[in-house]
VOGU-3710 file (C-alpha; in Angstrom, 3 decimals, decimal comma):
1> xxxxxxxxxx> 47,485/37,592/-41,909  45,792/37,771/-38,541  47,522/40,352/-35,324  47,733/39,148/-32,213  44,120/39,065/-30,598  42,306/38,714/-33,673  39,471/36,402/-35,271  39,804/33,454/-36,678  39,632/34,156/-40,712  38,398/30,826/-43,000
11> xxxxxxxxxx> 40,636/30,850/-45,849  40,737/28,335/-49,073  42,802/25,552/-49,964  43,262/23,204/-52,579  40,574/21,015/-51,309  38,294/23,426/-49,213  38,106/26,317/-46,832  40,055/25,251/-43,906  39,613/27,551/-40,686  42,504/29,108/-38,815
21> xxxxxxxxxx> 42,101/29,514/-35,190  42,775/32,699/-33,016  46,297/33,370/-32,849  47,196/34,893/-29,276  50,093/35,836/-26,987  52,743/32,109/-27,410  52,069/29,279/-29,637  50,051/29,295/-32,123  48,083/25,470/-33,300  48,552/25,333/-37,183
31> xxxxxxxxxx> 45,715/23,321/-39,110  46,837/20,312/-41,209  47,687/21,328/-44,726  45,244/19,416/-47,585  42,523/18,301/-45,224  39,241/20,479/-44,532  38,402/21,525/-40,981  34,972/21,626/-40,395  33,460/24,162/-37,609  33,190/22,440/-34,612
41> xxxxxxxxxx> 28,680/21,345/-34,141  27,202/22,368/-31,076  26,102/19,462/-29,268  22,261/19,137/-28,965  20,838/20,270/-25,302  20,592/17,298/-22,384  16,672/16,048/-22,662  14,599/16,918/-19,849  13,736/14,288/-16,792  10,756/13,002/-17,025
51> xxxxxxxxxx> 8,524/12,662/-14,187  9,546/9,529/-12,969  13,041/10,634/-13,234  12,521/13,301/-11,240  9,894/11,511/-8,290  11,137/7,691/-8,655  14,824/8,201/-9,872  15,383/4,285/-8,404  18,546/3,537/-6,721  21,975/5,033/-7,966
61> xxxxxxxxxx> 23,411/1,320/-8,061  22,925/-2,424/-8,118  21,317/-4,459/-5,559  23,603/-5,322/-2,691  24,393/-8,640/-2,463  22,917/-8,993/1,506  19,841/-7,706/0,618  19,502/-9,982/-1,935  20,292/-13,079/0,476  17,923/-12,018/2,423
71> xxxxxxxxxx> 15,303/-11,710/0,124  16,300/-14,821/-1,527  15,886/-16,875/2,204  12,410/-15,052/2,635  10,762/-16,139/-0,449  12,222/-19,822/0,029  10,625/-19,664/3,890  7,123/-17,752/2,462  6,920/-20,258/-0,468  7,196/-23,322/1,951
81> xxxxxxxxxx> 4,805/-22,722/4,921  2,331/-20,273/2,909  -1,260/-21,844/2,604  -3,376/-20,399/-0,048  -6,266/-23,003/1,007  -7,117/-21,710/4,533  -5,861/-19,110/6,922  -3,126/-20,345/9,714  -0,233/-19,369/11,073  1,897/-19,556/8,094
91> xxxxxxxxxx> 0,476/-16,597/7,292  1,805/-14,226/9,936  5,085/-16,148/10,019  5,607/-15,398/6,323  4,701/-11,702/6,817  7,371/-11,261/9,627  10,040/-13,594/7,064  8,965/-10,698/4,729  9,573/-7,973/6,664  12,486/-8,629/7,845
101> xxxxxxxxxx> 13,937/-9,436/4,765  12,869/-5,632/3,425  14,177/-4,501/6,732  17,105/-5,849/6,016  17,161/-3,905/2,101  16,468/-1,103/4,041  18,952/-1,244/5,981  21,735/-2,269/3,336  20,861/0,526/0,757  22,311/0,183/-2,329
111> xxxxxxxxxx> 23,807/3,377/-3,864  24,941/4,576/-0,489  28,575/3,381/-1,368  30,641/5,378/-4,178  32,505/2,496/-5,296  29,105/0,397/-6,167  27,702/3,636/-7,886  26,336/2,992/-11,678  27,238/5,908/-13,475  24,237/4,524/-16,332
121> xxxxxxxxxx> 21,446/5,580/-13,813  20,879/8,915/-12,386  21,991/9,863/-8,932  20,482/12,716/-6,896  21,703/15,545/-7,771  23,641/14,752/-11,308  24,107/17,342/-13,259  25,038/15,749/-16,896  28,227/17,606/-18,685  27,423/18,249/-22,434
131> xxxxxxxxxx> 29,604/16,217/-25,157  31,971/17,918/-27,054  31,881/18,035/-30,487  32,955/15,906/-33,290  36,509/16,433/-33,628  38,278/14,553/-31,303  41,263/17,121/-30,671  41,551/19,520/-27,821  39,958/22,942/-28,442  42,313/25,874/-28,315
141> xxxxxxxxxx> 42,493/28,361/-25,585  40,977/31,828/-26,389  41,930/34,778/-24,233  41,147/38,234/-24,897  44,370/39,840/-24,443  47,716/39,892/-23,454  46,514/40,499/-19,602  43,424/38,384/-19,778  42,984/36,137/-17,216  42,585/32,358/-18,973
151> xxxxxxxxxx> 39,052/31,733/-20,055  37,424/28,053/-19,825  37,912/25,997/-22,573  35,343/25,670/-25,015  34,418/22,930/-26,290  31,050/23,742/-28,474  30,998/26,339/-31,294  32,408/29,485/-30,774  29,560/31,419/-30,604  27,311/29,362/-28,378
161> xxxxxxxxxx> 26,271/30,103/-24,589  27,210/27,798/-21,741  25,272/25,175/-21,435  22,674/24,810/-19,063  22,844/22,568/-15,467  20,068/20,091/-15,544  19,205/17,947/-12,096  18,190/14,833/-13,445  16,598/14,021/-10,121  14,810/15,717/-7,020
171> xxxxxxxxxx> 14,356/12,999/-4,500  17,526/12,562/-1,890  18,696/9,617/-0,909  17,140/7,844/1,101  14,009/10,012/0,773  10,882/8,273/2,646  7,820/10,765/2,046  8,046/11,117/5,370  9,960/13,150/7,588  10,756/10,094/10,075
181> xxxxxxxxxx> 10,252/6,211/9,992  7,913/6,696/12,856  5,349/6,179/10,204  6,282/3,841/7,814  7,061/0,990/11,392  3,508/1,892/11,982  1,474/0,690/8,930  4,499/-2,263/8,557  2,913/-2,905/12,432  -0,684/-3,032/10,766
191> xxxxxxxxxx> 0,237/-5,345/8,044  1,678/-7,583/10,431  -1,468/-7,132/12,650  -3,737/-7,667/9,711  -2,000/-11,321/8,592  -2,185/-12,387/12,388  -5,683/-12,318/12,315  -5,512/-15,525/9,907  -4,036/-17,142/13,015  -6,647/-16,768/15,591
201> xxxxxxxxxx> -9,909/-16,159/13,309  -11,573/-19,383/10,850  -13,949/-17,200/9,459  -12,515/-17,011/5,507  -14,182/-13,668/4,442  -12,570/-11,749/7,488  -9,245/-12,835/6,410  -10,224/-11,903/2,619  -10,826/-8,527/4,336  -7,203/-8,435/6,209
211> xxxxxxxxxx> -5,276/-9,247/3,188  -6,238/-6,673/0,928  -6,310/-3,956/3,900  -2,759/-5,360/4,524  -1,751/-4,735/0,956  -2,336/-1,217/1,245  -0,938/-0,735/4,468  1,947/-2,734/3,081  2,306/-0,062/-0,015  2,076/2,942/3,085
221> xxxxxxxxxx> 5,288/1,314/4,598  7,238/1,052/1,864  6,452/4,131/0,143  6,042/6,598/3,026  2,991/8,224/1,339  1,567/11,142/3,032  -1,234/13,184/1,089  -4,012/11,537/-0,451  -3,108/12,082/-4,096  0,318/10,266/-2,875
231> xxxxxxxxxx> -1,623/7,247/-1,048  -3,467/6,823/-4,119  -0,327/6,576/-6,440  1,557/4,399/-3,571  -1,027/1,354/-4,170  -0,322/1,151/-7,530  3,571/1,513/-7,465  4,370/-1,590/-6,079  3,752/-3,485/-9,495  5,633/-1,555/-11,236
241> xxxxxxxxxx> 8,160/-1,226/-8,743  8,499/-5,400/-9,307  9,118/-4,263/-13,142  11,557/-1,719/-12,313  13,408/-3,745/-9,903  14,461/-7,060/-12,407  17,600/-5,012/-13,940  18,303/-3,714/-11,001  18,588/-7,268/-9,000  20,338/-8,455/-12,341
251> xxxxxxxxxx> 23,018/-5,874/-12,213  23,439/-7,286/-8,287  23,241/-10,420/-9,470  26,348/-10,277/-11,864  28,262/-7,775/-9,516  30,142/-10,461/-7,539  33,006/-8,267/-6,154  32,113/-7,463/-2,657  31,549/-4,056/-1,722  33,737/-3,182/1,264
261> xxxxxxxxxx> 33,529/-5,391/4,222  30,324/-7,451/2,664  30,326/-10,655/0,919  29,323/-11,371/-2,939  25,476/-13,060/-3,503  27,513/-15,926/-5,180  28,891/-16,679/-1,593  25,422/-15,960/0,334  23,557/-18,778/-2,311  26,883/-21,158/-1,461
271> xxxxxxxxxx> 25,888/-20,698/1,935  22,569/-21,170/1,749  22,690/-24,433/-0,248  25,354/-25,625/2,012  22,816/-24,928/4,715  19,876/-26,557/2,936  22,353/-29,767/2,271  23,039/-30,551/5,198  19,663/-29,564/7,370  18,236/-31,870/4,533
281> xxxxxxxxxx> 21,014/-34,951/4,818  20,670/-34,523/9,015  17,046/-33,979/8,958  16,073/-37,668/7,008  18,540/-39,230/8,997  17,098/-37,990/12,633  13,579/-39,152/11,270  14,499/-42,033/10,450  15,603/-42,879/13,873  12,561/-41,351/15,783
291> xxxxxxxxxx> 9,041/-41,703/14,905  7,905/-38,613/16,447  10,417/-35,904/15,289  9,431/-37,620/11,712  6,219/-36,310/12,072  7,194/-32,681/13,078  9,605/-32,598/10,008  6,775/-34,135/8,026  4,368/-31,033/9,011  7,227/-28,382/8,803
301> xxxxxxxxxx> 8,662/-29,486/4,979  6,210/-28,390/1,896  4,737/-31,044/-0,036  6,601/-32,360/-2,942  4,157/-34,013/-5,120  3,979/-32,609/-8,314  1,180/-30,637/-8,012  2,658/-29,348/-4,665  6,032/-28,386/-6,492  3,984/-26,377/-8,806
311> xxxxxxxxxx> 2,509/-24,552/-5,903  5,481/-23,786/-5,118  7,012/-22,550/-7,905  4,188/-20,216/-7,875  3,909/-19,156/-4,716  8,039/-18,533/-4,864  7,528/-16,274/-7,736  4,602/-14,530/-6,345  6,405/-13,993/-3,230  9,762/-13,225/-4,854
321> xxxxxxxxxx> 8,314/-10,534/-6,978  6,557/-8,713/-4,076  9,714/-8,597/-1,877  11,478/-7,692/-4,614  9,511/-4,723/-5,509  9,401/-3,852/-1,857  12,964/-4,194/-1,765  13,177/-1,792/-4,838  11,077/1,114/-3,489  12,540/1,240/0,448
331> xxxxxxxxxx> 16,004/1,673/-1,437  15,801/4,343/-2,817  11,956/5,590/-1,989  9,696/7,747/-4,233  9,053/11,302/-3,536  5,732/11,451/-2,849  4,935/14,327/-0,838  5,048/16,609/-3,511  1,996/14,845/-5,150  -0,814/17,501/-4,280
341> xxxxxxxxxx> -3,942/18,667/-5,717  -3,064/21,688/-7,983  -5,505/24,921/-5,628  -8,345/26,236/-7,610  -9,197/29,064/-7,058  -11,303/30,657/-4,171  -15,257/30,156/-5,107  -17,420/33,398/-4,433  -18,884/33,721/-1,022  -22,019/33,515/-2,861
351> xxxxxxxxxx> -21,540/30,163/-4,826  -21,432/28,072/-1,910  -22,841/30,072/1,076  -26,764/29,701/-0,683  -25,972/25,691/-1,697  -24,650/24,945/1,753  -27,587/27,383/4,009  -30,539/25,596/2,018  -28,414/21,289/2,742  -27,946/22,434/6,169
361> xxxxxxxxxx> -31,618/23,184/6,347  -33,148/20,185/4,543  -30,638/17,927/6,583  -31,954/19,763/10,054  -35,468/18,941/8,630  -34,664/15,481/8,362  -33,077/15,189/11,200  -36,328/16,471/13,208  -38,323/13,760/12,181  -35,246/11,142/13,028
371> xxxxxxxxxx> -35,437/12,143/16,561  -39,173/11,398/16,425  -38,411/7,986/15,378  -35,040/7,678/18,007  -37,378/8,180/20,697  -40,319/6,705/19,563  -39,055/3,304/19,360  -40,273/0,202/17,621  -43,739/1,467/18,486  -44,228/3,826/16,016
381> xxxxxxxxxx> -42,642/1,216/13,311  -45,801/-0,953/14,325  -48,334/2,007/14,574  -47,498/3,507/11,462  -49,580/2,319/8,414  -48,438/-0,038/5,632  -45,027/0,326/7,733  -43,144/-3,131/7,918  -39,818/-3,899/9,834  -38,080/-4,570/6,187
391> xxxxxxxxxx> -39,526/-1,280/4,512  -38,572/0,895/6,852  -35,049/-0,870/8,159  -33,810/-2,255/5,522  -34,597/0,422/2,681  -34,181/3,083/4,509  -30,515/1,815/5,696  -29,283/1,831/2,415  -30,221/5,520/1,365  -28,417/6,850/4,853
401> xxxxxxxxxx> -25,813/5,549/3,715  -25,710/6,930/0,512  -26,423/10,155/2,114  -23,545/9,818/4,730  -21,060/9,371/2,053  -22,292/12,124/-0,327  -21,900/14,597/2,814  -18,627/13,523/3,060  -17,298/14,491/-0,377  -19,615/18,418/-0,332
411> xxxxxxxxxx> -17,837/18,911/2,682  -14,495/18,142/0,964  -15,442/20,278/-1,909  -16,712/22,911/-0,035  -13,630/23,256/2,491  -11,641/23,575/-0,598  -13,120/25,924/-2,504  -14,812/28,097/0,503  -12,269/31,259/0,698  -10,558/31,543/4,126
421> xxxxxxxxxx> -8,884/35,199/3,260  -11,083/37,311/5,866  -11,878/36,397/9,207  -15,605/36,512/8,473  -14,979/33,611/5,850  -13,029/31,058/7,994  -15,761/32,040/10,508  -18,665/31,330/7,845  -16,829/27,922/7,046  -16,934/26,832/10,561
431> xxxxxxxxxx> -20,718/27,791/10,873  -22,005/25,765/7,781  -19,564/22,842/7,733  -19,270/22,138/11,312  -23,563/22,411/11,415  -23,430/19,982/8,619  -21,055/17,472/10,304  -23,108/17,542/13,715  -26,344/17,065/11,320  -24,656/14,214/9,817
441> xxxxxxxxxx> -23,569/12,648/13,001  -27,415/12,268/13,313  -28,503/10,808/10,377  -25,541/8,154/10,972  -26,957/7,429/14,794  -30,544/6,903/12,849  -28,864/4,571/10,247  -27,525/2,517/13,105  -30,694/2,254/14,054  -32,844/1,119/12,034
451> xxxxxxxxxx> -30,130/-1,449/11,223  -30,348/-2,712/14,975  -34,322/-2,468/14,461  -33,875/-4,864/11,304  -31,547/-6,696/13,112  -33,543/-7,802/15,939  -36,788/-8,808/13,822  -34,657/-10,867/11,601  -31,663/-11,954/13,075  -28,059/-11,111/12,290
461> xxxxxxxxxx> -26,049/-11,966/9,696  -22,305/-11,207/7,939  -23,824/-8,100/5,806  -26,028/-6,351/8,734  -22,950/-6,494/10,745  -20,499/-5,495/8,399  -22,400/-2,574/7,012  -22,798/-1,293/11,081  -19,671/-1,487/11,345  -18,922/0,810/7,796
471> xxxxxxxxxx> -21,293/3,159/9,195  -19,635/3,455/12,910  -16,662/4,472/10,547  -17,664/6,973/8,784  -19,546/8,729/12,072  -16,100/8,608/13,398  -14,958/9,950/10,171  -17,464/12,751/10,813  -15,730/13,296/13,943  -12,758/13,594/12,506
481> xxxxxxxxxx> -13,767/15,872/10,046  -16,106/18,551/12,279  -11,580/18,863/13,916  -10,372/19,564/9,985  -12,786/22,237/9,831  -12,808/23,981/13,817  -8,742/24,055/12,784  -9,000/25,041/8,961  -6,294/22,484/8,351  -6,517/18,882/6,797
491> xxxxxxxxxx> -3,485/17,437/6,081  -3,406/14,863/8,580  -6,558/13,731/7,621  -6,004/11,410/4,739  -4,137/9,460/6,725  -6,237/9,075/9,804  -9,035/7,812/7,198  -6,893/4,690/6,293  -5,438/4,549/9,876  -9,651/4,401/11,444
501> xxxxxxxxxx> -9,991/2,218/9,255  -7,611/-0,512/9,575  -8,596/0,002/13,266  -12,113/-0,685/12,658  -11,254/-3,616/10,670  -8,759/-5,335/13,505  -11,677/-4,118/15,987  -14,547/-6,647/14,070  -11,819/-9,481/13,905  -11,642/-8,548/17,647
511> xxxxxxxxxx> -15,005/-8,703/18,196  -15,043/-12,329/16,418  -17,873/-11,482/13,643  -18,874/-15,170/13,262  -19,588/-16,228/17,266  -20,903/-12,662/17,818  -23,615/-13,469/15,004  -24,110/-16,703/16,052  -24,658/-15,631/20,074  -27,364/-12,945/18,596
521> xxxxxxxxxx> -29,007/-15,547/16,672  -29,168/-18,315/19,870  -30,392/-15,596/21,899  -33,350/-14,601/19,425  -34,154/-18,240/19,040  -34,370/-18,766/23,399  -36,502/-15,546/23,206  -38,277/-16,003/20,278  -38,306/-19,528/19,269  -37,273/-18,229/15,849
531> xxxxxxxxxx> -34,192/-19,644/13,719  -32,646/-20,115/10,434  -30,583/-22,995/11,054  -29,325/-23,155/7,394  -27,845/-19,986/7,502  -25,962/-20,634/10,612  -24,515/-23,948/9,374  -22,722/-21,956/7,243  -20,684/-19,700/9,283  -17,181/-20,820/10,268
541> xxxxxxxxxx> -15,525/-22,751/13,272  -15,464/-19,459/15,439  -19,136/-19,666/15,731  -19,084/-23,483/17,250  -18,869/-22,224/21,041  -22,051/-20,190/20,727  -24,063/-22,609/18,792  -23,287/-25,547/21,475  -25,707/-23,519/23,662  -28,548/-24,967/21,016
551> xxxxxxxxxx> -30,771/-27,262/22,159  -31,067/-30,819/20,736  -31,627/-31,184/17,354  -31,172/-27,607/16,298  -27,804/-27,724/18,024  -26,826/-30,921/15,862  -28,231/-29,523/12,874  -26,307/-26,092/12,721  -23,026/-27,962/13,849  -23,363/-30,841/11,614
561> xxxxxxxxxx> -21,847/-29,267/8,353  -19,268/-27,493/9,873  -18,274/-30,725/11,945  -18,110/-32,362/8,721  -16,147/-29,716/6,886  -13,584/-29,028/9,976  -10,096/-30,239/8,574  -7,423/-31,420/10,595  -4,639/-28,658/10,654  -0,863/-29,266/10,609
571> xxxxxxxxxx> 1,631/-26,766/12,238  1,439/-24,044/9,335  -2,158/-24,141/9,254  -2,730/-23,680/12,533  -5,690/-21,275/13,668  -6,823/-20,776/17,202  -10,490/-20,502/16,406  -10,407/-23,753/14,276  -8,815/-25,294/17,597  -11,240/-24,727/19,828
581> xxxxxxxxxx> -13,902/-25,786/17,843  -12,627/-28,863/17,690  -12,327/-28,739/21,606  -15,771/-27,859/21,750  -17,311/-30,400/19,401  -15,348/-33,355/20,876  -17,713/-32,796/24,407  -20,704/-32,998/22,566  -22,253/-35,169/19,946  -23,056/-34,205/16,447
591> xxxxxxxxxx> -25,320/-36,204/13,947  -27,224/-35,028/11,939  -26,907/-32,215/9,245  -29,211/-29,774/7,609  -30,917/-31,699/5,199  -31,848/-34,061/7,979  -33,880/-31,240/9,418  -36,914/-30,312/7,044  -39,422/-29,260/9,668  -36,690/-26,373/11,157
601> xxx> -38,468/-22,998/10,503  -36,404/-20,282/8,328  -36,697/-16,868/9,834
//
């Protein structure tokens, strides 16, 4: 027998020990008679989140069903008036369709509402309960005495500890990185900025440029990245973000019962193909009655060939799977901030005082002889022995800017691992970094330089002006940097990197990269009588104003291939600088090409 209070004693029965549970203060439960009762098996512990748990949790539930209108309409309107042969103005008007349409996910989060929740994916703070064991019957209520207070019920063995709360997630909802949109709206800006350029610029290689600068700027706004280590990982995320986000649209694509006041997506793609019906029905009708709207519906609809219905099957799926991946990370964004370099620790005052006094020396050795050659001009190119334009230019261009970039990364090493604990070493930091930077601003004016020198004897081309325009970024880089280290503080710097440099990239498309080479090149040849005409024939339309100034046949010759290869553009090709070529070349006449002028001199 067991008193009041007591353990629980196993005891045997005719088929095997059966256990008898604490008998207390009322009624007491009585085990069946005949039938084994097993000790109840503590249930194994709740596994760990992993990382992406914890920094990418995804959202709570499925896709809402006006998001996914919305991104539905935006991939239809992308796949139809995108161009993939030439840039126009489908381009920008497909980036705003876009953005809208992830405005509009952004807006409409999913997992915001209780009732849409799914309880299968973790929420923000959930904080899993553990299973009870096998036996599917209550667990008896121990108390300790006749004036115990009643204990929690327990539903793992009887001698194991409570188990432990586990936060399957981090990131809150509607985390951005950030800690306002103000950010985000502007690198969504730059994207949009980026695309436009496709509008008003023919030159091919500068919209090349924009795209992939607008893809990253494109990650920025979605993700809200801030630190570098978090800008990295944000490129890369939206792919797998288009991965992640296929169940996730699935589970909004089967959840038809509307959430609240909204409308199911089965009743957004009725309306939709209602809409498309009758625009379609309407639309064949009006042109058949009037030549000249037929011709504006004929250059708004996509073509519908076979080969152009495979283009656009492709480009709907390309497009689909980027806004849906976009759509993906702005509901329920990454948390990103937290993705820093672990600190080393502090280096000895020794280990990079001695490395940075004897750089800082060398560079202000260098830059002594620069300023000889600053002031001395293109004189002392010429009076200098076995010295040519292209040996000293072009060479020496290259290894500057090796050297710029090189500085860049000690002086990111160094500001890390410098110690900062004492006055006299913030003060020692300032000294040797900031002489560096000001060095370095030096060595970028003389790499400017001798690109204008090389320039000037040999005219200017895509590269030469590209590459100036790298190295005006990084001296402003320099700038920026010689303000990390007077303040000691960096953190905003990663992002003013990518930020200069979109600028610098909007400011050459600004510029117009094509005419300005061209105008260079017309203006060498008036001075000089010196021209490579076959290198100029193959710029693009922006560079038909300046090469008009040519005189006759040079002017025929650079203008004759790109007369020949100027298409005719409908309305979502359009492109400003394509237009006014045409303008220009339908004042003057244009007959002959490049092959029909051997006797043209190549310079």
């Amino acid at each position: 027998m067991t008193s009041p209070g007591s353990t629980p004693l196993p005891a045997t029965g005719p088929t095997g020990p059966q256990v008898f549970p604490a008998v207390g203060p009322g009624p007491a439960a009585t085990p069946v008679a005949g039938r084994p009762q097993p000790w109840p098996v503590a249930p194994a512990l709740p596994r760990p989140p992993s990382l992406i748990q914890r920094r990418w949790p995804g959202p709570s539930g499925p896709a809402r069903p006006l998001a996914l209108g919305a991104l539905t309409a935006a991939a239809v309107v992308g796949a139809s008036i995108l161009t993939m042969v030439r840039p126009g103005l489908g381009w920008l008007v497909a980036t705003l369709a876009v953005t809208a349409a992830v405005v509009t996910a952004s807006v409409v989060r999913s997992g915001m509402s209780a009732s849409a929740a799914d309880p299968s994916t973790p929420t923000a703070e959930a904080t899993p309960t553990a299973p009870p064991g096998p036996t599917a019957a209550p667990a008896p209520t121990v108390k300790t005495g006749p004036t115990a207070a009643p204990a929690p019920t327990v539903q793992a063995a009887p001698t194991s500890a409570p188990e432990p709360t586990v936060q399957a997630a981090t990131a809150r909802p509607g985390a951005t990185g950030a800690p306002g949109r103000a950010e985000q709206a502007i690198w969504a800006a730059a994207t949009v900025a980026l695309t436009a350029v496709g509008t008003v610029r023919a030159a091919g290689w500068l919209f090349a440029l924009c795209l992939l600068a607008a893809a990253v700027t494109g990650a920025l706004a979605v993700t809200g990245a801030r630190s570098t280590l978090g800008m990295l990982v944000a490129v890369v995320l939206p792919p797998a973000a288009t991965v992640r986000a296929l169940p996730w649209a699935v589970r909004g694509v089967r959840d038809t019962r509307p959430a609240g006041p909204g409308i199911g997506f089965g009743r957004i793609l009725t309306s939709l193909a209602i809409s498309a019906v009758l625009l379609a029905l309407f639309g064949l009708l009006f042109s058949s009655a009037d030549a000249v709207f037929a011709e504006l519906v004929a250059g708004l609809l996509p073509d519908i060939s076979l080969p152009g219905v495979i283009g656009w099957t492709f480009r709907l799926l390309l497009i689909g799977g980027v806004l849906l991946g976009g759509a993906y990370l702005v509901s329920r964004p990454p948390d990103l901030e937290g993705l820093r370099t672990a600190s080393s620790r502090p280096a000895h005052r020794l280990e990079w005082t001695v490395p940075l006094v004897l750089l800082d020396a060398l560079f202000a050795v260098f830059v002594l002889v620069q300023l000889t050659v600053l002031f001395g001009g293109a004189g002392h190119v010429l009076r200098t022995a076995g010295l040519t334009y292209a040996q000293y230019a072009r060479g020496g261009f290259w290894q500057l800017l090796a050297v710029t970039a090189l500085t860049l990364l000690v002086i990111a090493i160094a500001a890390r691992r410098a110690p900062k604990a004492t006055r006299g070493d913030r003060l020692l930091v300032r000294v040797l970094l900031g002489t560096l930077t000001a060095l370095s601003l030096v060595i970028v004016a003389s790499a400017l330089y001798r690109m204008q020198v090389y320039a000037d004897a040999y005219g200017a081309t895509r590269l030469r002006l590209v590459v100036s325009t790298v190295e005006l970024w990084l001296g402003l880089l320099f700038v920026l940097v010689g303000v990390a280290v007077a303040r000691l503080r960096a953190d905003w710097l990663p992002r003013l990197v990518v930020g200069t440099a979109v600028l610098a990239l909007l400011g050459l498309a600004v510029l117009n990269p094509d005419r300005l080479i061209a105008e260079r090149n017309v203006d060498r040849y008036l001075e000089t009588g010196r021209l490579d005409v076959s290198y100029l024939s193959g710029l693009s339309a922006d560079a038909v104003p300046a090469l008009s100034r040519l005189p006759e046949p040079m002017r025929s010759c650079a203008l004759g291939q790109i007369a020949a290869e100027l298409p005719r553009d409908g309305l979502w090709v359009a492109n400003l600088g394509r237009e006014r070529a045409r303008r220009v070349l339908d004042t003057i006449r244009v007959s002959a090409s490049v092959t029909d002028c051997p006797g043209l001199r190549r310079w």
